[in-house]
C-alpha positions as CSV (number, residue, x, y, z in Angstrom):
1,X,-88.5,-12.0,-58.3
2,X,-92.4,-11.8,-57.9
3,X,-93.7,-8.4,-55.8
4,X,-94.2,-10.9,-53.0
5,X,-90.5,-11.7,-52.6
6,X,-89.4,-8.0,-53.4
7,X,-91.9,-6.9,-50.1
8,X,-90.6,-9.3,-47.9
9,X,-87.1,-8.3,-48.3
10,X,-87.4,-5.1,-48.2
11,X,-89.4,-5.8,-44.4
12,X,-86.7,-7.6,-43.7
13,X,-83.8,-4.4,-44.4
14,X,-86.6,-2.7,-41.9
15,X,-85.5,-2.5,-38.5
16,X,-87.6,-2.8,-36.3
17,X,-89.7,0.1,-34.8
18,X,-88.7,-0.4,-31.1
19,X,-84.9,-1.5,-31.5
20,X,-82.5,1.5,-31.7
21,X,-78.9,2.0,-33.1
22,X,-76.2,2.3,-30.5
23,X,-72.7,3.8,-31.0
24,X,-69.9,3.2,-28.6
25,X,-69.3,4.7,-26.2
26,X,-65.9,6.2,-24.8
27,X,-64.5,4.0,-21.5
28,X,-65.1,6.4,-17.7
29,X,-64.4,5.8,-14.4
30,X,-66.9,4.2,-12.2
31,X,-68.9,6.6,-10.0
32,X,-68.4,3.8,-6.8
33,X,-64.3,3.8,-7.8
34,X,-64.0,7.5,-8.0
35,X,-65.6,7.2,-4.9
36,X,-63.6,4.1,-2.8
37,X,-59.9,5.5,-4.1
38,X,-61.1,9.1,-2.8
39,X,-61.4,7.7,0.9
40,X,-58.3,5.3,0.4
41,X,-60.1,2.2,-0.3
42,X,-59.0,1.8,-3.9
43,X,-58.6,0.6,-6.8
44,X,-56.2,3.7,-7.9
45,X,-54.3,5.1,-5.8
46,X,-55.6,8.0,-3.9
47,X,-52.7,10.8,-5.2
48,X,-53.3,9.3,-9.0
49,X,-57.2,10.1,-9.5
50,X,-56.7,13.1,-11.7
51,X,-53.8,11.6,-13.3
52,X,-56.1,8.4,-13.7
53,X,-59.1,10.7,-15.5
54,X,-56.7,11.7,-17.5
55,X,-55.3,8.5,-19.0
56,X,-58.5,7.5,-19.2
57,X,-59.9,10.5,-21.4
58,X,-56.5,10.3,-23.4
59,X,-57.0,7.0,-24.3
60,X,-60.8,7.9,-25.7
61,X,-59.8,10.3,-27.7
62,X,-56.6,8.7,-29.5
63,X,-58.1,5.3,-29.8
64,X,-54.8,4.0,-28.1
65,X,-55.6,1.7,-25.2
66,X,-53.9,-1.5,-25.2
67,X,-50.8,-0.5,-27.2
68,X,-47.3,-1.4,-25.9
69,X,-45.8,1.6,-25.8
70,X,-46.9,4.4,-23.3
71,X,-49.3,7.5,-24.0
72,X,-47.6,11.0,-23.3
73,X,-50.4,11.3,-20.3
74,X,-48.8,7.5,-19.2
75,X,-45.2,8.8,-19.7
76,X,-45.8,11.9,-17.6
77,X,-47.6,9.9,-15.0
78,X,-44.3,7.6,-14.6
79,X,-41.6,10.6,-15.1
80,X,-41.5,11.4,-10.8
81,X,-40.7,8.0,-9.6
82,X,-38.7,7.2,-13.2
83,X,-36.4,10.4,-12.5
84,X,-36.4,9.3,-8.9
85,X,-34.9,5.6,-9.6
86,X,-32.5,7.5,-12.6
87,X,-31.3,9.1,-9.5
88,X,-30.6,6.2,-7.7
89,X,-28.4,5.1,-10.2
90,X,-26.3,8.2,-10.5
91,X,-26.0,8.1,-7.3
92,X,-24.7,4.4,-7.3
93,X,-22.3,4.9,-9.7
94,X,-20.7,8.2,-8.7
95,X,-20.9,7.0,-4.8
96,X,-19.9,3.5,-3.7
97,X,-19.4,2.4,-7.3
98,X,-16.9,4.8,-8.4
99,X,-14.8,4.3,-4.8
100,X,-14.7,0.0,-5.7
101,X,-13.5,1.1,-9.1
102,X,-10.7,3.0,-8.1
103,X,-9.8,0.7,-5.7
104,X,-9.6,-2.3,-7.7
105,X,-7.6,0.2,-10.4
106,X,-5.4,0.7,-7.4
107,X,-4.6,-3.3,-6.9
108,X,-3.7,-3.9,-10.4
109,X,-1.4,-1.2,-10.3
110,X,0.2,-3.0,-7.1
111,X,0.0,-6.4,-9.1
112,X,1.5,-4.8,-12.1
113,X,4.2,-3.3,-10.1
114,X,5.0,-6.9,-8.0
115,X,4.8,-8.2,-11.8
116,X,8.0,-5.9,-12.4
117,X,9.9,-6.4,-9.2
118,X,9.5,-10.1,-9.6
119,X,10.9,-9.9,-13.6
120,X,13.8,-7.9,-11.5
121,X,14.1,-10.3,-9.3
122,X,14.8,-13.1,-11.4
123,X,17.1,-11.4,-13.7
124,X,19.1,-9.9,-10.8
125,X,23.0,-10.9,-10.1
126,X,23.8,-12.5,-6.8
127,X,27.1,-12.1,-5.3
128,X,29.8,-14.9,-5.3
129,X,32.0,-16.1,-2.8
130,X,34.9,-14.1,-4.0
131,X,32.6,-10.8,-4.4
132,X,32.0,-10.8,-8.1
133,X,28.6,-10.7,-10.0
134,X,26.9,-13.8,-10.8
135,X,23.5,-14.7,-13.0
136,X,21.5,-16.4,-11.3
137,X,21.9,-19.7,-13.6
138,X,25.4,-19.5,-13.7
139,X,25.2,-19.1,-9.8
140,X,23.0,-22.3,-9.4
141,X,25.5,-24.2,-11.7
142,X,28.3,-23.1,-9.8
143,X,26.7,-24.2,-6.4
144,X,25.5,-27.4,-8.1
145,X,29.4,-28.3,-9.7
146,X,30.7,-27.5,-5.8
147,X,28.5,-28.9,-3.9
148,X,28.5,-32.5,-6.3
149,X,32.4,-32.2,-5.7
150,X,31.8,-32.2,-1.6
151,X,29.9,-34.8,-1.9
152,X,31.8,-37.5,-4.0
153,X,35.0,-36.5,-2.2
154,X,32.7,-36.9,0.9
155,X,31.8,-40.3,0.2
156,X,35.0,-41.3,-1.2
157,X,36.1,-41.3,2.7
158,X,37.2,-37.6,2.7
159,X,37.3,-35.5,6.6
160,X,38.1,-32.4,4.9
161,X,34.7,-31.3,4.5
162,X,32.9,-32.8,7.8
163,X,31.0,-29.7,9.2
164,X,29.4,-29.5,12.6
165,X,25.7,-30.4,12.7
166,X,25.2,-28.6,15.8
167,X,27.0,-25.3,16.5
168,X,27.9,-24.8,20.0
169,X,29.7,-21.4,19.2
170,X,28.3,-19.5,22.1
171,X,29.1,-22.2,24.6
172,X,32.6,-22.6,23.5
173,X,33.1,-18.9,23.7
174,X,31.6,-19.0,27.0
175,X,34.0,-21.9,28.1
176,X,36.6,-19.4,28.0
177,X,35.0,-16.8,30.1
178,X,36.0,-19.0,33.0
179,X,39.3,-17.4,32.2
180,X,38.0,-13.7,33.0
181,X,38.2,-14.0,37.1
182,X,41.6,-14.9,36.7
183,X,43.0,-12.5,34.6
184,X,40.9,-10.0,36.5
185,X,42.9,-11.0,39.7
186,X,46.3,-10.8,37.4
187,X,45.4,-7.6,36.7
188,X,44.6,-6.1,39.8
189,X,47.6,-7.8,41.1
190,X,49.8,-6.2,38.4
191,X,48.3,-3.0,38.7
192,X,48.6,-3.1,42.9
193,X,44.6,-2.4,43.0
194,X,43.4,-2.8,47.1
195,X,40.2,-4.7,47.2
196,X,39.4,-3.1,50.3
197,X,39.9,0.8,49.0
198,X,38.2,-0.3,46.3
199,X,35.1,-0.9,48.8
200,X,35.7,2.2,50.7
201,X,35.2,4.2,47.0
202,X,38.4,5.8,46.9
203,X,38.6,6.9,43.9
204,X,41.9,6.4,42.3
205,X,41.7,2.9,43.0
206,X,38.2,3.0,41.5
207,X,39.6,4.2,37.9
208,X,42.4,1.2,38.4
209,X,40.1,-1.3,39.1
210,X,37.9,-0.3,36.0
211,X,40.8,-0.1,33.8
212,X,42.2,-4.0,35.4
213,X,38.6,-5.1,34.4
214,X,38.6,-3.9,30.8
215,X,41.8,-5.3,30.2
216,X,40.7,-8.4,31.4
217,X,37.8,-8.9,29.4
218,X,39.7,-7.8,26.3
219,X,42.5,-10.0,26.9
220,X,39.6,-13.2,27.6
221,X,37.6,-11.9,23.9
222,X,40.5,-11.8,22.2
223,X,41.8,-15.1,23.2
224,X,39.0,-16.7,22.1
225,X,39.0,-14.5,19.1
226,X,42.2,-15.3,17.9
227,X,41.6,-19.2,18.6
228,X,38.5,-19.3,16.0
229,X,39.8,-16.4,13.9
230,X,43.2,-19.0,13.4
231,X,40.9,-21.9,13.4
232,X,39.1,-20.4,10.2
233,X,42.4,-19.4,8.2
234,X,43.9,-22.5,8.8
235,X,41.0,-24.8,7.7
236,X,41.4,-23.3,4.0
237,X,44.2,-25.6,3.8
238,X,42.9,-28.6,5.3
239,X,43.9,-32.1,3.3
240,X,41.3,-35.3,3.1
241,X,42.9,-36.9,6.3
242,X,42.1,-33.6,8.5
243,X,45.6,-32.2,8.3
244,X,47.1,-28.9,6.8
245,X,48.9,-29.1,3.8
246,X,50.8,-26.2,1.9
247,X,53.3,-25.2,0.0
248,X,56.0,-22.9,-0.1
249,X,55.6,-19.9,1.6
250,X,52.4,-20.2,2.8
251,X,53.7,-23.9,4.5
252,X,55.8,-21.6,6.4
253,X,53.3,-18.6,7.1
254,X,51.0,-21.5,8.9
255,X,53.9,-23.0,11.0
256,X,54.4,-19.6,12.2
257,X,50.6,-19.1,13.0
258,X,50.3,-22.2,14.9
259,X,53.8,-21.6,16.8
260,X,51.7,-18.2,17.6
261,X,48.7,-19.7,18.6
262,X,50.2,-22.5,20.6
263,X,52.3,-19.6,22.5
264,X,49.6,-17.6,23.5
265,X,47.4,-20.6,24.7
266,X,50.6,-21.5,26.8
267,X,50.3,-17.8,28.2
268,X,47.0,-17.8,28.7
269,X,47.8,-20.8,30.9
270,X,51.0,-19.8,32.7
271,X,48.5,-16.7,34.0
272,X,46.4,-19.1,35.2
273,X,48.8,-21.2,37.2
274,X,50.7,-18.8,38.3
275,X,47.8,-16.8,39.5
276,X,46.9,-20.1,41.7
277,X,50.3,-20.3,42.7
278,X,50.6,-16.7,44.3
279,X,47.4,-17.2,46.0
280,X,48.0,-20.6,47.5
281,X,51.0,-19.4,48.4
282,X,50.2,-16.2,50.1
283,X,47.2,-18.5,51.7
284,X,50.0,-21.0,52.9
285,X,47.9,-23.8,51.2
286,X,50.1,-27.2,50.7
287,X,52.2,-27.0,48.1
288,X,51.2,-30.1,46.5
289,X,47.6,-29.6,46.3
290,X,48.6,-25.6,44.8
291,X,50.9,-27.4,41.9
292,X,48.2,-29.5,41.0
293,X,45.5,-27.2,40.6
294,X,47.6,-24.6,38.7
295,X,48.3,-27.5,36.6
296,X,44.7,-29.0,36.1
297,X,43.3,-25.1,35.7
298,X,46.5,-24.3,33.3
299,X,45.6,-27.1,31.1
300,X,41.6,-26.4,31.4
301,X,42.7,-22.9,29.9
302,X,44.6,-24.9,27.1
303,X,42.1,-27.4,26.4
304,X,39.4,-24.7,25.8
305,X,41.6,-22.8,23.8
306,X,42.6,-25.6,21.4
307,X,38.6,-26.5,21.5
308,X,37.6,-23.4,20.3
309,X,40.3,-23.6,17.3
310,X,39.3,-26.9,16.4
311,X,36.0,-26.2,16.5
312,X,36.4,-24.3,13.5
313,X,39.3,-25.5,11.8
314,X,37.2,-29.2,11.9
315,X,33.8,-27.3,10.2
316,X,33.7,-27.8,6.7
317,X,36.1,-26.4,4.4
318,X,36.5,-23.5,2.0
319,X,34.6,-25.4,-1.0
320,X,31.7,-26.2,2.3
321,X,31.8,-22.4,2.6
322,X,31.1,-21.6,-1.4
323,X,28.7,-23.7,-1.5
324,X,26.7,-22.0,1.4
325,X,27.4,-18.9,0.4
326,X,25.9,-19.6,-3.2
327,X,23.0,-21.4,-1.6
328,X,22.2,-19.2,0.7
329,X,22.1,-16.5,-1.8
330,X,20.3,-18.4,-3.8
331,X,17.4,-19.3,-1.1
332,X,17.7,-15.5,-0.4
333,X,16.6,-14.7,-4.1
334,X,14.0,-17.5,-4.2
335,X,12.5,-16.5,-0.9
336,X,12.0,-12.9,-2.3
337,X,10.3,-14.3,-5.6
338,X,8.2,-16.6,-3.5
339,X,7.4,-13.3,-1.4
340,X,6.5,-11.1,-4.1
341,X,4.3,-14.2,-5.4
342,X,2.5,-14.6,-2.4
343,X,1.4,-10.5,-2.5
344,X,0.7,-11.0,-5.7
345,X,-2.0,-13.4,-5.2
346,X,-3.2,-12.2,-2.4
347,X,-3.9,-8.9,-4.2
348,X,-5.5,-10.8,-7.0
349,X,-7.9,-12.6,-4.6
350,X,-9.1,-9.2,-2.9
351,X,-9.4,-7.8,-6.5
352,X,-11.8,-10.3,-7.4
353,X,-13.7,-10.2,-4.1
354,X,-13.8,-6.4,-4.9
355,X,-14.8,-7.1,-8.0
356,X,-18.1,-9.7,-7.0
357,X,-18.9,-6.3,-4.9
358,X,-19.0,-4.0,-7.0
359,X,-21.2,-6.4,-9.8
360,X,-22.9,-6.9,-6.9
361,X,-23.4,-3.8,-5.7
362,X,-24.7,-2.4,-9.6
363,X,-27.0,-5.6,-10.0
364,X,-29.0,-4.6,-6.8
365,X,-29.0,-1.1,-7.9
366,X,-30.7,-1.9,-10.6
367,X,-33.2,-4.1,-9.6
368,X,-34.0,-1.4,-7.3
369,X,-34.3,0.8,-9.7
370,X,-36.8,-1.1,-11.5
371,X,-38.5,-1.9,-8.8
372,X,-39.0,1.5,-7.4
373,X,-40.7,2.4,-11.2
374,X,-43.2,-1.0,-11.5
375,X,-44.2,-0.9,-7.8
376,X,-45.2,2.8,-7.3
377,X,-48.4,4.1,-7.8
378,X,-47.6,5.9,-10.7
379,X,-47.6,2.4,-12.4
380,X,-50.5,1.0,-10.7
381,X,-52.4,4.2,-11.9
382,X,-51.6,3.0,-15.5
383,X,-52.2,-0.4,-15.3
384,X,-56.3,0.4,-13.7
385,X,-56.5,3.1,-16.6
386,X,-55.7,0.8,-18.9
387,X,-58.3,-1.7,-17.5
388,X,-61.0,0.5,-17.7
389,X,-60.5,0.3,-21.7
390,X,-60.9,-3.3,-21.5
391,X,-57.1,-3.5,-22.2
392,X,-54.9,-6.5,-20.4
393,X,-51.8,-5.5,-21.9
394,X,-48.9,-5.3,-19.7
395,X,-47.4,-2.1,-19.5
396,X,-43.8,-1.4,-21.0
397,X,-40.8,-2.0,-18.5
398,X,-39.6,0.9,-17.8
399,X,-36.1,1.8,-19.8
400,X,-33.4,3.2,-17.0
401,X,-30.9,5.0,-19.5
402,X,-28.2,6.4,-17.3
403,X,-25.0,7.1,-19.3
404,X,-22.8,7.4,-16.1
405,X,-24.2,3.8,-15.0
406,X,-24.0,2.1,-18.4
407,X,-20.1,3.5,-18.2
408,X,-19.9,1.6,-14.3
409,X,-21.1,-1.7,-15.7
410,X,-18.8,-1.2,-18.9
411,X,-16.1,-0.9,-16.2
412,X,-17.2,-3.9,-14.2
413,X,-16.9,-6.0,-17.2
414,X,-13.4,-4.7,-18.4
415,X,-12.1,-5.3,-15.0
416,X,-13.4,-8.6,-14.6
417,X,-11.8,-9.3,-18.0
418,X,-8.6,-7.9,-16.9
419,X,-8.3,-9.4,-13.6
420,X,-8.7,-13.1,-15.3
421,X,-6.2,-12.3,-17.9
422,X,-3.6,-11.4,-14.5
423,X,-4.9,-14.2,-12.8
424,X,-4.2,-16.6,-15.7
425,X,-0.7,-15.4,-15.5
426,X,-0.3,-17.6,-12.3
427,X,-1.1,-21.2,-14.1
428,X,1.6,-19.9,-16.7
């Protein structure tokens, strides 16, 4: 290289005499912005100045603006309204949180103990016609063996097991209360009670007059007492053609019943003719038109009698009367299973609505949370320090590390976990 060349290079290495050597220079806050945020105006937040300065002057000297973590100055700056939405959450989850979890523990322990009465309930014995213990499935096949029996002898042309589709019990009951007046009169009659003393108030006539009314309506109930109560018995041994059949002894023990029955119905309506009688008689009615109402009255008296035993000796039979008994302790068991069913669900629906609340209810606290750290002006403090470095990274979300709210969403999730496995159980 020739001294020519060697000169101009080194002129070139020269700087020039008026151009001078800069170093950087550390990032500050504008005078004007110190100035607008200290009447309110902005851009930081007139309680975060200092805290602002400060940021900015750690920043300078640890070369760290624009990292994505925060500085000790930055994590100071954010500890008030961190600790404040920290709180929040504690207070979630020991408040309305903990409540919803112990009342959702409080339906599964219902559900679990419907779960167990309805296993009881299945397995329990119903009683049979005759008083002894049945399972349930041997109960169902007994009812289902009876009750094909009815109905094949049924539709083989059968009477004995024709039951009464509508019961008029009370009315035929009633029919003989007719009967009460009469014997009433009898009685007074019998026991020489004066009507008229009886107005006055005397009072032994009183107590006689009582007494003639009590044995009236005893003697009226338990006429139509014994008619149904003989009725029943004799209906046990009713034959296909509506008859009674029996043998031996018990052929005879029935012939005496019904000579029984068919007395007392006759002296039930001898009372009642000859209670007509005496008083058309003492009234010096005709004696033709007293005979024939003692008669038509005496054989009303009859007639409702032998209604009211027919009325049960013509319902059904005794294998009409197993097979209600069986089904209606069967429909008695199934209704209580169906019960306990029903609860069940209904405490598994307001579990899961309780449930959604409380997921609910810890989702929104936590958003809150969040919110209450990224939109106070603690953060908007470090975002405008970090600005002034030049830096336009976002800052860090904030972590919200609560142990007693991480252990309410834990329990959130088991229970929603739990409460599908119960619910499944219902499909099964």
């Amino acid at each position: 290289m020739s001294n020519l060349e060697m000169r101009e290079f080194e002129f070139e290495l020269l700087s020039p005499p008026n151009q001078v050597r800069r170093e950087p220079r550390d990032a500050r806050i504008p005078i004007r912005d110190l100035v607008t945020s200290g009447i309110g105006l902005g851009p930081i937040p007139f309680t975060k100045i200092i805290k602002t300065n400060t940021m900015v002057h750690e920043s300078n000297r640890l070369g760290a603006a624009g990292v994505d973590i925060l500085t000790p100055a930055e994590k100071l700056t954010r500890t008030p309204p961190l600790r404040k939405a920290l709180d929040g959450l504690e207070r979630v989850s020991r408040g309305p949180g903990e409540s919803l979890v112990n009342e959702i523990k409080s339906l599964f322990a219902r559900i679990n103990l419907i779960d167990d009465m309805i296993e009881q309930a299945e397995i329990l014995p119903v009683t049979g016609p005759n008083g002894e213990r049945l399972d349930p499935s041997e109960a169902e096949v007994r009812h289902d063996a009876q009750r094909d029996v009815v109905a094949s002898e049924t539709e083989s042309g059968s009477k004995k097991h024709l039951i009464r589709r509508r019961r008029t019990k009370a009315k035929e009951i009633g029919l003989l209360m007719i009967d009460y007046p009469v014997f009433l009169l009898a009685m007074f009659s019998l026991l020489n009670v004066s009507v008229r003393l009886l107005f006055v108030g005397d009072g032994p006539t009183i107590i006689m007059a009582v007494t003639a009314a009590i044995f009236a309506l005893l003697g009226t109930l338990l006429f139509a007492y014994l008619m149904r109560a003989m009725g029943h018995r004799h209906r046990r041994f009713k034959n296909a053609d509506g008859g009674v059949s029996a043998l031996g002894a018990t052929k005879h023990r029935i012939f005496v019943e019904q000579i029984i029955t068919i007395a007392i119905t006759a002296a039930a309506a001898a009372v009642m003719a000859m209670r007509i009688v005496s008083d058309g008689v003492e009234a010096e009615a005709p004696l033709t038109l007293t005979v024939v109402l003692a008669a038509l009255f005496a054989v009303l008296v009859g007639v409702s009698g032998y209604v009211n035993y027919m009325s049960e000796f013509e319902n059904g039979s005794e294998e009409v009367d197993r097979v209600q008994h069986l089904a209606a302790q069967l429909a008695r068991r199934t209704a209580s299973i169906n019960r306990l069913a029903t609860q069940r669900s209904l405490l598994i629906e307001e579990a899961g609505a309780r449930i959604a609340r409380l997921h609910r209810l810890l989702t929104k606290a936590e958003e809150r949370a969040i919110k209450t750290v990224t939109t106070c002006s603690a953060e908007k403090a470090i975002t405008i320090a970090r600005s002034y470095h030049g830096s336009t990274t976002a800052v860090p979300t904030p972590s919200l590390a609560s142990s007693t709210f991480s252990v309410a969403k834990e329990q959130a999730v088991q229970l929603a976990a739990h409460h599908a496995t119960i619910k499944s159980r219902i499909k099964d």
